[in-house]
N, C-alpha and C positions, 0 to 999 in steps of 0.2 A: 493728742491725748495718748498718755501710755497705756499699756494693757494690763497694769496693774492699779492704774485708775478706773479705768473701764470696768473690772471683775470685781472691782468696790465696789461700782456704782448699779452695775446688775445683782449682785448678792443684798446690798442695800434694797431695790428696788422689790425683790422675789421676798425679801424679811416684811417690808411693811405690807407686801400685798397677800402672803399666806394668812394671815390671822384673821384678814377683811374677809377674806373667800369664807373660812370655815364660819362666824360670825353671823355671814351672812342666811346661813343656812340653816344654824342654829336653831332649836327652839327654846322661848321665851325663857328664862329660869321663873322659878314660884316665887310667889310674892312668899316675905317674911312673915311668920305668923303673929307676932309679936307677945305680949308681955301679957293680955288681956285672961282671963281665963276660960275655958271651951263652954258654950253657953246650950247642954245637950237638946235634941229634940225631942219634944214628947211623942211625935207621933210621923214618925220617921215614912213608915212605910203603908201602901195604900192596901185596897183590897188585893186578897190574889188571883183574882180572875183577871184572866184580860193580861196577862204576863207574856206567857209566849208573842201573842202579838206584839206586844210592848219592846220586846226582844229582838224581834224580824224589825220592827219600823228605826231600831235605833241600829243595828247594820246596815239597814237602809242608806242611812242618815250618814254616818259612818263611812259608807263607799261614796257617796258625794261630797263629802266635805274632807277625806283625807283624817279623819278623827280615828285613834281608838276607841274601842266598846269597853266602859267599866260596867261589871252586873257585881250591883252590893246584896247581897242574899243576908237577911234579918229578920228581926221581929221590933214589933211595938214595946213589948217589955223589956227588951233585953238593955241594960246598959251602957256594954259598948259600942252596939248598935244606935244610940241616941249620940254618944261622944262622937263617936265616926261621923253622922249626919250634921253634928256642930260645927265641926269640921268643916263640910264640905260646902254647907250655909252659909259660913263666913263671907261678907260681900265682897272682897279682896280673892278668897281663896277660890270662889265660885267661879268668877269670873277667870279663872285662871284654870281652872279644872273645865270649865267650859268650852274653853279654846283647843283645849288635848285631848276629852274624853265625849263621848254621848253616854251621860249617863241612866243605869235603870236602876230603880231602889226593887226589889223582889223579896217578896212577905214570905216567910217559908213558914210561920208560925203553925204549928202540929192543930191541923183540923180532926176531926173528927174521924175515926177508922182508923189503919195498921200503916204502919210504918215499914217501911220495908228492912230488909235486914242489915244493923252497922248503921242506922239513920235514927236520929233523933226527930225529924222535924218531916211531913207527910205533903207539906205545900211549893210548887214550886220547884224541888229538888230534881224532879225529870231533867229541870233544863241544864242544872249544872253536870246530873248523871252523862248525858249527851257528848260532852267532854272529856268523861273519864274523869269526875270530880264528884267524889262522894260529900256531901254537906255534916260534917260532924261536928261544928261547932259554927255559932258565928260572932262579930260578924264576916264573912268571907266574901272574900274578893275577886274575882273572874277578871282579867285583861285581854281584849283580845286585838289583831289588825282588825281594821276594815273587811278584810277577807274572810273572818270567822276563828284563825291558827291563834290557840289558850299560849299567853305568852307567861302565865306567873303559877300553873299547875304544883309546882313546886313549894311556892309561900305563898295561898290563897288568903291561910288563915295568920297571916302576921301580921294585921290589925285587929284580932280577935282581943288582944288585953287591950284596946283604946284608954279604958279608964287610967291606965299606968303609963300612956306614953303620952311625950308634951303636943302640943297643938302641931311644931313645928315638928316634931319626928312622922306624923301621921303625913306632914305635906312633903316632907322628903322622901317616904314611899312611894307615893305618887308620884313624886318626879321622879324617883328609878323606873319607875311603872313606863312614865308616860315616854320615856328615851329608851326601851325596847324596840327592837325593829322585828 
């Protein structure tokens, strides 16, 4: 064998085996969202007590299973708040947000009493505050590792117009989300 067959045959060799390696490690891409139309929810998010725990148990969660923490901060009336939750209901898109995120739906809906200053919304928002994330619109979106480090602080609120973005732009964000390190 010559050594210009030889340097074929390992440069052949290192080509088909680069793509397997990175592949291999890869995660999942997002299911297509398809053609259907977004089917909103009426009732997206739960009471707001019982949050913060809700919040410690899915970091919990999160550091065993190797997941990021998404926290969607909303209300019941809001409307892109129900498109976003259409969204993520989808039985396709769930299951695929399920494998990447532990998610918390967090009701911020303006209870009763003062609001603090720059805030619309009196429920809930402590936890986003915590972060260095003031809640002024939603719906708003929190990413984080395992670890607790805010990886999307910068565009929390860039599913805030859901009603004008397609099913499949909402699941593309997610996967920039979810291939953060």
């Amino acid at each position: 064998m010559n050594y210009s067959s030889l340097t074929q045959k390992i440069f052949l060799t290192l080509a088909l085996c680069v793509p397997v390696g990175q592949t291999a490690f890869a995660a999942p891409p997002p299911p297509a969202f398809g053609t259907d139309p977004i089917i909103p929810v009426s009732h997206p998010y739960g009471a707001a007590e019982g949050a913060q725990q809700a919040v410690d148990a899915a970091f919990q969660q999160a550091r065993q299973t190797g997941r990021k923490v998404l926290l969607d901060f909303g209300a019941n009336w809001c409307p892109d708040c129900q498109i976003l939750a259409g969204v993520l209901k989808r039985p396709a898109i769930a299951a695929w947000v399920d494998q990447n995120f532990v998610v918390v739906a967090l009701n911020v809906d303006r209870a009763s009493g003062p609001t603090a200053p720059g805030e619309r919304f009196n429920n809930n928002v402590d936890i986003a505050r915590k972060y260095g994330v003031t809640i002024k619109a939603i719906p708003a979106v929190l990413v984080f590792t395992p670890e607790g480090r805010l990886l999307n602080g910068d565009n929390a609120l860039v599913l805030g117009n859901a009603r004008t973005l397609s099913g499949q732009a909402i699941v593309d964000q997610l996967n920039e989300w979810a291939q953060h390190s």
